[in-house]
DSSP file (Angstrom, degrees, kcal/mol; ACC not computed):
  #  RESIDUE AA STRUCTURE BP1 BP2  ACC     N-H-->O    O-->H-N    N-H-->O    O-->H-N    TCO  KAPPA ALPHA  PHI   PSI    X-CA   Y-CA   Z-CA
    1    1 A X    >         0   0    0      0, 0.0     3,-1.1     0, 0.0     4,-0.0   0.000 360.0 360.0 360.0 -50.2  294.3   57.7   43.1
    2    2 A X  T 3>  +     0   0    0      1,-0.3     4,-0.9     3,-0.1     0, 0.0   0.957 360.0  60.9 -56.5 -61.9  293.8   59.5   40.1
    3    3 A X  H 3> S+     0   0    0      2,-0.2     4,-0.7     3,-0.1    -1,-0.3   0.437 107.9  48.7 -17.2 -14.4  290.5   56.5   39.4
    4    4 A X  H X4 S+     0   0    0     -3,-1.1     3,-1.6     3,-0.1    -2,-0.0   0.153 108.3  52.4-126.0-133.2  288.9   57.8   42.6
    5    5 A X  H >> S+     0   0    0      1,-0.3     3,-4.2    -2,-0.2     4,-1.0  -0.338 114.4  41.8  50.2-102.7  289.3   61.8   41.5
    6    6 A X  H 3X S+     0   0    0     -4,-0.9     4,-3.9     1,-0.3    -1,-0.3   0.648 116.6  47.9 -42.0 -56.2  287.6   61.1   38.3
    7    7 A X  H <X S+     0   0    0     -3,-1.6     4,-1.6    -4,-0.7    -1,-0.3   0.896 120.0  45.2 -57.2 -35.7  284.5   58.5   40.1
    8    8 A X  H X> S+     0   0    0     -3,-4.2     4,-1.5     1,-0.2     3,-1.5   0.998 114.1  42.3 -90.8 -38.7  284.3   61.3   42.6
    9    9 A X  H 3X S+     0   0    0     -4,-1.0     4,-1.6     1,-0.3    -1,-0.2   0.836 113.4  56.0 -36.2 -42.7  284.2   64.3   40.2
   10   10 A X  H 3< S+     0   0    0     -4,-3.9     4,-0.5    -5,-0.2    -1,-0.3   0.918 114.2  40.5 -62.3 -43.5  281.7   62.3   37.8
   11   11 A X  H <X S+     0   0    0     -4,-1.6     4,-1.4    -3,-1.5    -2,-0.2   0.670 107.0  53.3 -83.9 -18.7  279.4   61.8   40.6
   12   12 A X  H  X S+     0   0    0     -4,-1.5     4,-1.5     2,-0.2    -1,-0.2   0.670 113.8  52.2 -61.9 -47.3  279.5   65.1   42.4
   13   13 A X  H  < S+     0   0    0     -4,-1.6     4,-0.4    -5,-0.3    -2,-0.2   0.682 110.9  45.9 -67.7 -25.9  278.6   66.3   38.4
   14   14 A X  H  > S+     0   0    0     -4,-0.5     4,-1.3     2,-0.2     5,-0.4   0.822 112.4  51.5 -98.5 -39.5  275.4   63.6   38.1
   15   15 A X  H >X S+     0   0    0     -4,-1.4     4,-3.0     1,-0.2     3,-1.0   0.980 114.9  42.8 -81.7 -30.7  274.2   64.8   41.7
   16   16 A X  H 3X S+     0   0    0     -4,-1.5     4,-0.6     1,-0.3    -1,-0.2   0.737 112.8  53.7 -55.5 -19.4  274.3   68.6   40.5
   17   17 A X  H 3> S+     0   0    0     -4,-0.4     4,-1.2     2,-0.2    -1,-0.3   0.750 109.2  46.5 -78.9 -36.9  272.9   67.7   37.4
   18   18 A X  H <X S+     0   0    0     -4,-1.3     4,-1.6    -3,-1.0     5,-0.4   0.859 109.5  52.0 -98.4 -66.7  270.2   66.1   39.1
   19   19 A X  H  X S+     0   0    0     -4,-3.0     4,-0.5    -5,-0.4    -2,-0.2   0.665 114.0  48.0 -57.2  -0.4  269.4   69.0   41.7
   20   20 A X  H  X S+     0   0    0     -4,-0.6     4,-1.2    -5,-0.2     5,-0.4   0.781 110.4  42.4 -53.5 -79.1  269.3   71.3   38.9
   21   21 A X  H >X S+     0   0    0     -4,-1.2     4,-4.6     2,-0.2     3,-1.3   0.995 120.5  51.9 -44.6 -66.4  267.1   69.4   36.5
   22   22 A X  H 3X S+     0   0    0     -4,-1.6     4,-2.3     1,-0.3     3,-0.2   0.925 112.3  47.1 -28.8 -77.1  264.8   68.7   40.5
   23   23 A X  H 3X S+     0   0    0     -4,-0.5     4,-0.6    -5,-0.4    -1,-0.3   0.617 116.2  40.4 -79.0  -4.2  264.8   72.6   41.3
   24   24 A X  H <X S+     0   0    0     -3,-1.3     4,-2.9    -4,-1.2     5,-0.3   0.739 119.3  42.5-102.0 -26.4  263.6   73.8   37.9
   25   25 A X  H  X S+     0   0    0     -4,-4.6     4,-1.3    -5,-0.4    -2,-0.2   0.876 119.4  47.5 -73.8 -13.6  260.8   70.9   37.0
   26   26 A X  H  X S+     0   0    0     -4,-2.3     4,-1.7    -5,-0.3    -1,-0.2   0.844 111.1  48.0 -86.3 -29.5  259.7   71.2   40.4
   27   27 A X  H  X S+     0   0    0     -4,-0.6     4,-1.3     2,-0.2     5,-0.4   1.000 115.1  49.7 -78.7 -63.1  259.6   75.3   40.3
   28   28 A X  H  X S+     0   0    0     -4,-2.9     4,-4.5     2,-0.2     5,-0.4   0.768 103.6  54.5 -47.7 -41.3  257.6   74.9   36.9
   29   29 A X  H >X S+     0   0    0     -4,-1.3     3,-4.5    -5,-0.3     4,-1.1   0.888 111.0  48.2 -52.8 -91.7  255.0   72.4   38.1
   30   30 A X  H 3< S+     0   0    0     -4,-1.7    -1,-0.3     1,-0.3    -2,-0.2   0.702 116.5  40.1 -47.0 -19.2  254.1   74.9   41.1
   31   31 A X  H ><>S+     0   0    0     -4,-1.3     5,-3.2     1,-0.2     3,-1.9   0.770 111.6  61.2-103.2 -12.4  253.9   78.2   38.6
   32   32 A X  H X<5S+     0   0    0     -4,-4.5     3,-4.4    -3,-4.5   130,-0.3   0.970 102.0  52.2 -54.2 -57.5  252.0   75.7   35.9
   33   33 A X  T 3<5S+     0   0    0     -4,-1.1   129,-1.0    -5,-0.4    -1,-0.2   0.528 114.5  39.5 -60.3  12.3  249.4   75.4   38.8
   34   34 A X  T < 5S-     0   0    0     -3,-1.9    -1,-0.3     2,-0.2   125,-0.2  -0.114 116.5-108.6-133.5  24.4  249.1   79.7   39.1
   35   35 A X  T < 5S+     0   0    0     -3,-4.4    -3,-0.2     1,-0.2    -2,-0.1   0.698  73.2 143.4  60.5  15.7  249.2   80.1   35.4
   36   36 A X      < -     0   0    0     -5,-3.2    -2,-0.2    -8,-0.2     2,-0.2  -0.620  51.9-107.5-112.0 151.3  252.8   81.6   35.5
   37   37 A X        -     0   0    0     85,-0.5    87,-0.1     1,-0.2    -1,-0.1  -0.612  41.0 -77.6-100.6 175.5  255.0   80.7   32.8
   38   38 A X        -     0   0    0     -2,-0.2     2,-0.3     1,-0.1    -1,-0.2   0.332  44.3-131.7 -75.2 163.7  258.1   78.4   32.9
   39   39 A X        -     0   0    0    -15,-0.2     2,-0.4    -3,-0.1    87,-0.3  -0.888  12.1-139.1 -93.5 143.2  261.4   79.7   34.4
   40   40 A X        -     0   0    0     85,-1.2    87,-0.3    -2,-0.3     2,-0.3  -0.834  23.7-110.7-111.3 151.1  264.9   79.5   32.8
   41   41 A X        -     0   0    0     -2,-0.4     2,-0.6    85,-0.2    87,-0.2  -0.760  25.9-158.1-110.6 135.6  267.8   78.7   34.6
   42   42 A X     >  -     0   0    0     -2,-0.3     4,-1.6    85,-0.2     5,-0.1  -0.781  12.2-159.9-120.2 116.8  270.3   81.3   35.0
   43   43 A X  T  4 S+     0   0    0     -2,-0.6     4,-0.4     2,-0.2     5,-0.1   0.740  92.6  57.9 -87.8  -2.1  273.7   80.3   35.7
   44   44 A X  T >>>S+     0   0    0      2,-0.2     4,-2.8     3,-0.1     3,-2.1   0.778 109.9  51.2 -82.0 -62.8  274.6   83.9   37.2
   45   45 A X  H 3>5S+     0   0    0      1,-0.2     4,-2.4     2,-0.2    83,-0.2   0.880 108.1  44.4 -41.7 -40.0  271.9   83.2   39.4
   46   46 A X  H 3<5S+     0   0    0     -4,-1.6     4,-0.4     1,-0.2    -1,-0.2   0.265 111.9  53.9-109.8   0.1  272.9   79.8   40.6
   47   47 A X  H <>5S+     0   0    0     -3,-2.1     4,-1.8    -4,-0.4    -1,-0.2   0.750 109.0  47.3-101.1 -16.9  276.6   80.9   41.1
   48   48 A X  H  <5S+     0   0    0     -4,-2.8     5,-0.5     2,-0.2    -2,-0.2   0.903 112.9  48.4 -73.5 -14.6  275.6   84.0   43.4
   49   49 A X  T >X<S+     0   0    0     -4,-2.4     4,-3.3    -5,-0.8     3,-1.7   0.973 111.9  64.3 -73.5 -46.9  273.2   81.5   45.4
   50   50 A X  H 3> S+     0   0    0     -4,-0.4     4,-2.1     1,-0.3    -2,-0.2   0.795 103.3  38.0  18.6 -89.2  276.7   79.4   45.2
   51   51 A X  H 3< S+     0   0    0     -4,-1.8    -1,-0.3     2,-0.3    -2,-0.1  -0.424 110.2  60.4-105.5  48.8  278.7   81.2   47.0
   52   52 A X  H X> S+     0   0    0     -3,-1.7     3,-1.3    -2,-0.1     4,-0.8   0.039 106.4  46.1 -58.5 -71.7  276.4   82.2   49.4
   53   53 A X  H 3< S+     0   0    0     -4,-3.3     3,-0.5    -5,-0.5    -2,-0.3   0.805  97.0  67.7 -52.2 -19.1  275.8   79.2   50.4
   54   54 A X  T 3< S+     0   0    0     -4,-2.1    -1,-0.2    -5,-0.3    -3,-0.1   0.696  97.4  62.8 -30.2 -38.0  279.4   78.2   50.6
   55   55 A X  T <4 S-     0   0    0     -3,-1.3    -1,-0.2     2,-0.1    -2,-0.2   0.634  95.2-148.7 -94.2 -33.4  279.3   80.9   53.5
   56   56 A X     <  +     0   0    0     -4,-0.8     2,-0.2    -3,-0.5    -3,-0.1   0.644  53.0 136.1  29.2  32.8  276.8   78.6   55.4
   57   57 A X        -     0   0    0     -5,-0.3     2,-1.4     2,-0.1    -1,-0.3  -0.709  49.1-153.8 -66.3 124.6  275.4   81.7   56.8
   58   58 A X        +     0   0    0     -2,-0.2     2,-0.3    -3,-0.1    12,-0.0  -0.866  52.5 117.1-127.2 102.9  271.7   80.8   56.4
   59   59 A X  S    S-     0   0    0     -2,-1.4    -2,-0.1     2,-0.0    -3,-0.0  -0.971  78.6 -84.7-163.6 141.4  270.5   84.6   56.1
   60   60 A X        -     0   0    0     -2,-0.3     9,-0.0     1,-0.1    10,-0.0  -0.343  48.6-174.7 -57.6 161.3  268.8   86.4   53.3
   61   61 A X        +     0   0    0     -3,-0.0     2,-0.6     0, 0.0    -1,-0.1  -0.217  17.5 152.5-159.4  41.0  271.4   87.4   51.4
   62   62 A X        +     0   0    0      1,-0.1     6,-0.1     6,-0.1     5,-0.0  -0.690   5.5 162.7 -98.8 132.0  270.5   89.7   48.2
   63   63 A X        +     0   0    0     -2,-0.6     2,-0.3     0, 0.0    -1,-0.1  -0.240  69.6  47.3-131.3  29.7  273.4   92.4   46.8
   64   64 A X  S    S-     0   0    0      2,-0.3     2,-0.5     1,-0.0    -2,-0.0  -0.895 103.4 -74.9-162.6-156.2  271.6   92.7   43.6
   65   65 A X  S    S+     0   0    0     -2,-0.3    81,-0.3    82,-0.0    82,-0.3  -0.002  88.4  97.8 -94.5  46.3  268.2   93.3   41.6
   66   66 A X  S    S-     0   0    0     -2,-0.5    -2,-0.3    80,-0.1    79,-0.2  -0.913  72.1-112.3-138.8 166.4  266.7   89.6   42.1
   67   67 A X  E     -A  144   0A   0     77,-2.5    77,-0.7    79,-0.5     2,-0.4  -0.117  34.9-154.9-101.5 166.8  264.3   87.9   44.3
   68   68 A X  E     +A  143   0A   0     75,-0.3     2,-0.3    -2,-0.1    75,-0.2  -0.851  19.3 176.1-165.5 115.7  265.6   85.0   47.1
   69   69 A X  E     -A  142   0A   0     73,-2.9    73,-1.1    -2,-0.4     2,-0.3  -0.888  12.5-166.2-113.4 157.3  264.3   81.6   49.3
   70   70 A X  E     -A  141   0A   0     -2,-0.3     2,-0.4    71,-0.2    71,-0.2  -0.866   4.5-174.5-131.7 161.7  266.5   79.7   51.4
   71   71 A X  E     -A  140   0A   0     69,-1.3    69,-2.4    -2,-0.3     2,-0.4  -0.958   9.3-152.5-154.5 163.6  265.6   76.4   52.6
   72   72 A X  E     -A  139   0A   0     -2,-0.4     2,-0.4    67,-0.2    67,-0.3  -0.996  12.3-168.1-137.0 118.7  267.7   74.0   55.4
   73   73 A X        +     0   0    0     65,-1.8    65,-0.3    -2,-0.4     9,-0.1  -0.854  30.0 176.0-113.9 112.2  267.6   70.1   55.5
   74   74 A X        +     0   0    0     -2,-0.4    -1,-0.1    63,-0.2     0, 0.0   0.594  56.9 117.0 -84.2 -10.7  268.8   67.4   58.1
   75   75 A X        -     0   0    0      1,-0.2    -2,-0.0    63,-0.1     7,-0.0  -0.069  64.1-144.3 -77.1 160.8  267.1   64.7   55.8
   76   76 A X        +     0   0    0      2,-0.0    -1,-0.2     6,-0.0     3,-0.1   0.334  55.8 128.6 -87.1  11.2  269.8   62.4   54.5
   77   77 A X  S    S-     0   0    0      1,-0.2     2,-0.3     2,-0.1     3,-0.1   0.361  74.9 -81.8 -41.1 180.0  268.1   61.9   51.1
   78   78 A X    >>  -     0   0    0      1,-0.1     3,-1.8   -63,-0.0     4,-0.8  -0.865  56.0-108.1 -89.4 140.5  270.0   62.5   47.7
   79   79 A X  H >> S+     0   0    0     -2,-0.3     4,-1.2     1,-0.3     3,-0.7   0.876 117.7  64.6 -28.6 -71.1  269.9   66.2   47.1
   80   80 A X  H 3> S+     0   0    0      1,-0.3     4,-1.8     2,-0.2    -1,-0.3   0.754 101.2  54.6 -37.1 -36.1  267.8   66.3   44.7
   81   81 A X  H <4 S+     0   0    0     -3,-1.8     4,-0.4     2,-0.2    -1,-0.3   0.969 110.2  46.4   4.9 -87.5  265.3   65.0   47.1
   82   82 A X  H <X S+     0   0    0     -4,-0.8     4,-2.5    -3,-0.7    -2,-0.2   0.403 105.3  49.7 -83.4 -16.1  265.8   67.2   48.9
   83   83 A X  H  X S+     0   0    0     -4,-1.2     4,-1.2     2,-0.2    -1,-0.3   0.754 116.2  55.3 -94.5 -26.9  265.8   70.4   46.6
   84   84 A X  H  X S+     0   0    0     -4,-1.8     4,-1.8    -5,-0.5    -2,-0.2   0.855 111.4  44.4 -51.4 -34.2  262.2   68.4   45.5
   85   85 A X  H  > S+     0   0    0     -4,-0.4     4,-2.5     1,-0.2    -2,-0.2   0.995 115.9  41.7 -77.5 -49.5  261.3   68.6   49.3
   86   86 A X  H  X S+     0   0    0     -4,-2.5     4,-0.7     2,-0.2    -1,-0.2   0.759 112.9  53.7 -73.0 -14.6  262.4   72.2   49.9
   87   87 A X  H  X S+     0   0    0     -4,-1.2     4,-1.1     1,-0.2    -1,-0.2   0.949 115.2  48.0 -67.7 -67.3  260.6   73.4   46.2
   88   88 A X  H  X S+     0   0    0     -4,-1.8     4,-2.5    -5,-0.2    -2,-0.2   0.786 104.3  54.5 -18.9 -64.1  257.6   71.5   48.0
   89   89 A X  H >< S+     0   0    0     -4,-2.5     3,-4.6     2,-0.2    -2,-0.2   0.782 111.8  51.0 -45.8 -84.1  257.8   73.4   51.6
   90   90 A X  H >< S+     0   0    0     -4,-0.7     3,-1.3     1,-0.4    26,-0.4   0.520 107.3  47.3   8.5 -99.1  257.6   76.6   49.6
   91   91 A X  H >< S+     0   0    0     -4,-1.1     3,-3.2     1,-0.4    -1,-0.4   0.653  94.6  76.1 -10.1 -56.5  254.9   75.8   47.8
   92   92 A X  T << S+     0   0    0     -3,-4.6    -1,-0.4    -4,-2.5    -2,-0.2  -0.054  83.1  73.9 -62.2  33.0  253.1   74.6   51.1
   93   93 A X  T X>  +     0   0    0     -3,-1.3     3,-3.9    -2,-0.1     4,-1.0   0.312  63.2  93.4 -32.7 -32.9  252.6   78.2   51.7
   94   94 A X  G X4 S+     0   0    0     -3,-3.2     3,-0.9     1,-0.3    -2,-0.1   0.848  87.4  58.2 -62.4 -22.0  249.7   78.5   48.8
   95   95 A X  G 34 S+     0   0    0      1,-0.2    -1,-0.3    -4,-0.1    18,-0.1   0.735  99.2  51.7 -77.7  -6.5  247.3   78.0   51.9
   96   96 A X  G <4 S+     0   0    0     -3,-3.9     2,-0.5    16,-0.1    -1,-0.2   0.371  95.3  77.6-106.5  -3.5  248.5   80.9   54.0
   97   97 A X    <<  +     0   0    0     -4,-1.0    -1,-0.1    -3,-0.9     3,-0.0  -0.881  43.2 153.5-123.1 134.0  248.0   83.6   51.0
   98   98 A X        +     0   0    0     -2,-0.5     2,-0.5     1,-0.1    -1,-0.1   0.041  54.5  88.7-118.6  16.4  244.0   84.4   50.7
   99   99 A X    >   +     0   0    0      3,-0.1     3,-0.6     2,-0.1     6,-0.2  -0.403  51.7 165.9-136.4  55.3  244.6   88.0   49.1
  100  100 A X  T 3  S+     0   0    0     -2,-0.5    55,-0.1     1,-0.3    59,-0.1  -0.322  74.9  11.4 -90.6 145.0  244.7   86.7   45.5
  101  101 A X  T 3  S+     0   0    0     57,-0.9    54,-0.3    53,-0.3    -1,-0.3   0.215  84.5 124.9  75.4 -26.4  244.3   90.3   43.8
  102  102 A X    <   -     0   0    0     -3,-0.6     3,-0.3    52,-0.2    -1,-0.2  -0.466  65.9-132.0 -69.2 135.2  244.8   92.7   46.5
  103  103 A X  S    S+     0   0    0      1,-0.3    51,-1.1    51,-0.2    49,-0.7   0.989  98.2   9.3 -61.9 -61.5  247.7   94.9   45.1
  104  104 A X  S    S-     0   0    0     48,-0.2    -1,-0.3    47,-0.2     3,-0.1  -0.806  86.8-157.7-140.3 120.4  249.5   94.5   48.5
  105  105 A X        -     0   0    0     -2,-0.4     2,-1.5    -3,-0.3    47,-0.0   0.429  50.8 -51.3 -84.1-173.8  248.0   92.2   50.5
  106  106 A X    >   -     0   0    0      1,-0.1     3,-2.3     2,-0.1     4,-0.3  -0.511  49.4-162.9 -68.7  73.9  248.4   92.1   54.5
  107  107 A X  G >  S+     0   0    0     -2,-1.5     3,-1.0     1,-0.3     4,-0.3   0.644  78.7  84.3 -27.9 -20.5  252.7   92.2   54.9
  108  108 A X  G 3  S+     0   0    0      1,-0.3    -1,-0.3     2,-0.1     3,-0.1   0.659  95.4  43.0 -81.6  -1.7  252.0   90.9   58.9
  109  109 A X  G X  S+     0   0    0     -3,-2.3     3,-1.8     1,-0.1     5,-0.3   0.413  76.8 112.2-121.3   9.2  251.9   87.7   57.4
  110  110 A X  G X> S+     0   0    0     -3,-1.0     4,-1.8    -4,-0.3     3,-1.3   0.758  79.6  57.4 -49.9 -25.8  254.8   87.4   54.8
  111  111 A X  G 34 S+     0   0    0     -4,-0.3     4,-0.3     1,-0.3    -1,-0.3   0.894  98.6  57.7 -58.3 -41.3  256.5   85.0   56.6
  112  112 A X  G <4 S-     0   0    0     -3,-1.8    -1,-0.3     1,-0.2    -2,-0.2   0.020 135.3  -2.2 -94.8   0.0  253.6   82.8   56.6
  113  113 A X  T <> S+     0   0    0     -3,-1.3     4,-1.6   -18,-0.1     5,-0.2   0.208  94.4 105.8-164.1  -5.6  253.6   82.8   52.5
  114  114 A X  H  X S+     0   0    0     -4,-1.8     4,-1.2    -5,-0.3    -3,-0.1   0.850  85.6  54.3 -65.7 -30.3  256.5   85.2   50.8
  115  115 A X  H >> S+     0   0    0     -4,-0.3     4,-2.9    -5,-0.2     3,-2.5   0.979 109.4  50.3 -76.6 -40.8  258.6   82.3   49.8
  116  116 A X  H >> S+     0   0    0    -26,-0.4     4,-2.1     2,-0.2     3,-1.1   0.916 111.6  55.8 -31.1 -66.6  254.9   80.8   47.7
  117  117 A X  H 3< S+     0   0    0     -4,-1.6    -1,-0.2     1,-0.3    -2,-0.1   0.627 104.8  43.4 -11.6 -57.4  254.8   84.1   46.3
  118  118 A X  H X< S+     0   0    0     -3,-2.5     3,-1.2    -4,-1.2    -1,-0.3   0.651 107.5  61.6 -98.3 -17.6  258.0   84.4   44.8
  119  119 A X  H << S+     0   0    0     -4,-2.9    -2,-0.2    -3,-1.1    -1,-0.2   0.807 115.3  29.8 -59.8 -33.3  257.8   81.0   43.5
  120  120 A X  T 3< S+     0   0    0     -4,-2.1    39,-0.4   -89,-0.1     2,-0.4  -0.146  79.9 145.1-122.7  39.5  254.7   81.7   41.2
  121  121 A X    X   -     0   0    0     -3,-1.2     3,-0.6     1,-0.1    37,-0.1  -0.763  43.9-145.7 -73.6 155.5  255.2   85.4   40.4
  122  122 A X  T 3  S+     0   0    0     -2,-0.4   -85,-0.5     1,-0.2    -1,-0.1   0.791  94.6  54.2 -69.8 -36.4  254.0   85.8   37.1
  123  123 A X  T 3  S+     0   0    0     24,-0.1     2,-0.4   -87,-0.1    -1,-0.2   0.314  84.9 105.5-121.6   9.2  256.4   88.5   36.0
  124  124 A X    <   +     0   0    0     -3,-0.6    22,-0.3     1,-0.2   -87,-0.1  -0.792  36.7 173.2 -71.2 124.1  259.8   86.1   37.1
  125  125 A X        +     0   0    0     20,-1.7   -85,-1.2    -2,-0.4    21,-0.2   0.913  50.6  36.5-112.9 -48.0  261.4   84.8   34.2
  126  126 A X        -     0   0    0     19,-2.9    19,-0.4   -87,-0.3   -85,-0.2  -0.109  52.6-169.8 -81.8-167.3  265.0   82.9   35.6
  127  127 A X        -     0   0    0    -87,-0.3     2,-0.4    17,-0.2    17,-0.2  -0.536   8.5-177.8 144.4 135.2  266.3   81.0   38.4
  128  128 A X  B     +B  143   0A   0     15,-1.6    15,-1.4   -87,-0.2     2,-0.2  -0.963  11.6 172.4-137.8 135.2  269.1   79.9   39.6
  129  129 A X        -     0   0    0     -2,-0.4     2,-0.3    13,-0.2   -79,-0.2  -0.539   7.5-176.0-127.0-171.9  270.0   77.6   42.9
  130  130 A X        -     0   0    0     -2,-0.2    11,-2.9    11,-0.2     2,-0.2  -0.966  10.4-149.9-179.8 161.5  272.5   75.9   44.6
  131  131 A X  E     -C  140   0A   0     -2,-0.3     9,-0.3     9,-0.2     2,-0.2  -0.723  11.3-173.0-132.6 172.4  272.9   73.8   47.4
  132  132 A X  E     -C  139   0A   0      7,-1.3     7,-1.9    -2,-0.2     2,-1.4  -0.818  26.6-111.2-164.6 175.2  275.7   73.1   49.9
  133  133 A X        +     0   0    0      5,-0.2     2,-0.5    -2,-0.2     5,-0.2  -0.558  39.7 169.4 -83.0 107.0  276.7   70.8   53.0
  134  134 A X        -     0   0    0     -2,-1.4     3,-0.3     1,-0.1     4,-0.2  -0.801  61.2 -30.0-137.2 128.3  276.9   72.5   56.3
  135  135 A X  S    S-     0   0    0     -2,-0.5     3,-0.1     1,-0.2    -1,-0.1   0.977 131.0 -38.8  40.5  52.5  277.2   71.1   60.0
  136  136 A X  S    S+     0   0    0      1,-0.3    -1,-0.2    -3,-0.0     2,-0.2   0.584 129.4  96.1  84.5  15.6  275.3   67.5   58.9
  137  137 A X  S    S-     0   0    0     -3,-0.3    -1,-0.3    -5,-0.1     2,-0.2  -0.365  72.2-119.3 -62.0 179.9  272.7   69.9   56.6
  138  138 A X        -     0   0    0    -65,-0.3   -65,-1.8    -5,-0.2    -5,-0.2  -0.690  11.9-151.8-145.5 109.9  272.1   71.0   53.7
  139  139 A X  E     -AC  72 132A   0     -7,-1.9    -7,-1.3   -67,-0.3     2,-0.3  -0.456  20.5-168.7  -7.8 112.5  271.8   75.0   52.6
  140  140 A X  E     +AC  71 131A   0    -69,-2.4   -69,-1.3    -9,-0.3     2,-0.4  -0.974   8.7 177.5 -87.1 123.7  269.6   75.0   50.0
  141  141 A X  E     +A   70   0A   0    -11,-2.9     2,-0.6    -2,-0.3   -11,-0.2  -0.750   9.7 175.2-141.9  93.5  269.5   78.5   48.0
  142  142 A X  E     -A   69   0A   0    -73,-1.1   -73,-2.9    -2,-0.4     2,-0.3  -0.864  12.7-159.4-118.9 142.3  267.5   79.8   44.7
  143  143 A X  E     -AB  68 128A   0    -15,-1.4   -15,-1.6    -2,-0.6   -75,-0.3  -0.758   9.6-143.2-105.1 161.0  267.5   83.4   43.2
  144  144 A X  E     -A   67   0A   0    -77,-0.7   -77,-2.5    -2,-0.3     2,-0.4  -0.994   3.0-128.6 169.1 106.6  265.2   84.8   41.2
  145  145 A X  S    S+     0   0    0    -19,-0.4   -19,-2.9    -2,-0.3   -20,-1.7  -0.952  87.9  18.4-145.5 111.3  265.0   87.2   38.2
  146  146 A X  S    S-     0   0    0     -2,-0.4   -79,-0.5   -22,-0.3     2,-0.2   0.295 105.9-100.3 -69.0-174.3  263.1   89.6   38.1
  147  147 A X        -     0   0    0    -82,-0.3     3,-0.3   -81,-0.2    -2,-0.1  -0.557  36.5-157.6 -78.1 143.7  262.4   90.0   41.3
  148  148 A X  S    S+     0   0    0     -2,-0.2   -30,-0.2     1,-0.2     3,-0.1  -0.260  75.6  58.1-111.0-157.3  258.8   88.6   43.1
  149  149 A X  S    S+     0   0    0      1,-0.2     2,-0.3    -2,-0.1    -1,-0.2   0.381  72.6 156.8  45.2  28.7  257.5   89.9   46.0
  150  150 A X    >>  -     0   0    0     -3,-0.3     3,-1.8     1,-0.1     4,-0.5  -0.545  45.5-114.4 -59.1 118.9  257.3   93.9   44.6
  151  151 A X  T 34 S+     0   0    0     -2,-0.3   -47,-0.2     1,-0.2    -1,-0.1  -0.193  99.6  34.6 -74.3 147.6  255.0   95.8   46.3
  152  152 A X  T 34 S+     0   0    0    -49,-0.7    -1,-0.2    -2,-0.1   -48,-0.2   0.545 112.6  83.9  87.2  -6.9  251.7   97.2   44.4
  153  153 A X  T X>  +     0   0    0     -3,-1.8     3,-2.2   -50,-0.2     4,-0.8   0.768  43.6  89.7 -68.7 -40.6  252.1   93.7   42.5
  154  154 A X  H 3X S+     0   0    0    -51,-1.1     4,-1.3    -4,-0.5   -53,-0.3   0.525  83.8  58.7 -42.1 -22.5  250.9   91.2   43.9
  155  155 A X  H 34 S+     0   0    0    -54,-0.3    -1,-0.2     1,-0.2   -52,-0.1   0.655 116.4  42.1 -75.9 -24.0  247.2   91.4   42.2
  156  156 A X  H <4 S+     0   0    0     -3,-2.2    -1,-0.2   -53,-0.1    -2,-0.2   0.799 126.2  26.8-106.5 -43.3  249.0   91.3   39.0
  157  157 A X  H  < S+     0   0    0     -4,-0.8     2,-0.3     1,-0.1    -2,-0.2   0.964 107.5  69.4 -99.4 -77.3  251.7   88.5   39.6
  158  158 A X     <  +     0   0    0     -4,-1.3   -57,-0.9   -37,-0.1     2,-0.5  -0.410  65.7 174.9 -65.0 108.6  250.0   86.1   42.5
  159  159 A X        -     0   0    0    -39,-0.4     2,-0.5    -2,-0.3     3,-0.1  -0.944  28.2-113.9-127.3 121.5  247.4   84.5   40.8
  160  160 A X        -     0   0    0     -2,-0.5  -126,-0.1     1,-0.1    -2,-0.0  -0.471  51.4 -62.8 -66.3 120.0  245.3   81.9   42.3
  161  161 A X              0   0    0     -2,-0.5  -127,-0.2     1,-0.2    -1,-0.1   0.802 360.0 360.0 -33.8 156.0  245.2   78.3   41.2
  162  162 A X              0   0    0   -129,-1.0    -1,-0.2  -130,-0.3  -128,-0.1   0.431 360.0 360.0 -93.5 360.0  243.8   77.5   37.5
């Protein structure tokens, strides 16, 4: 019994390890490609996305001074995958913002790019994410410090590819 503990706790540690390592190389590659510089991983961030996703209420969720994306997955991949797939969706946003400069750009369309945004603002320096399993998903959750999506920024922070 104890032998099964330890294998599952050792593996439980290698797939966090691995969706960790996934959700920061993947964030940097996208802000390389806007000029922005790397991000550092914040473990205050990544326990309040944590426990917010524990909750597996899949709802913005911010109680503090930092920036926030959520992503959902049905795939059965290994997490890390999957925190590769959701970095990606994000990213596939850079085609829906055209307002590269504009201090604050058209807001009727944030939906349609706000998480891209906050993945390559300029002037975010941590992140921290978390995942969890809920009803045959996966919660995906990263937070984000300082905060992106400020208004009277954008011009300054969302910079189009280099």
């Amino acid at each position: 019994m104890k032998i099964c503990l330890v294998l599952l706790a050792s593996a439980a540690t290698a797939m966090a390890a691995g969706f960790k390592k996934t959700a920061l190389v993947q964030h940097n590659a996208a802000r390389a490609l806007h000029g922005a510089p790397k991000l550092k991983w914040s473990r205050e961030l990544a326990a309040i996305a944590q426990s917010h996703t524990n909750s597996c209420e899949f709802k913005h969720k911010v109680d503090g001074d930092y920036g926030q994306n959520l992503g959902w997955s049905s795939g059965s991949d290994a997490v890390s995958a999957m925190a590769d797939m959701v970095t990606e969706t994000w990213y596939g946003e850079v085609s829906a913002f055209t307002q590269y400069g504009a201090a604050t750009p058209n807001m009727g369309s944030f939906s349609d790019w706000g998480h891209f945004s906050q993945l390559t603002w300029k002037d975010t320096q941590e992140v921290g994410c978390a995942y969890s399993a809920c009803n045959g998903a996966y919660f995906f959750e990263c937070n984000y410090s300082p905060p992106g999506n400020v208004a009277g920024q954008y011009g300054a922070n969302v910079a189009p590819a280099v």
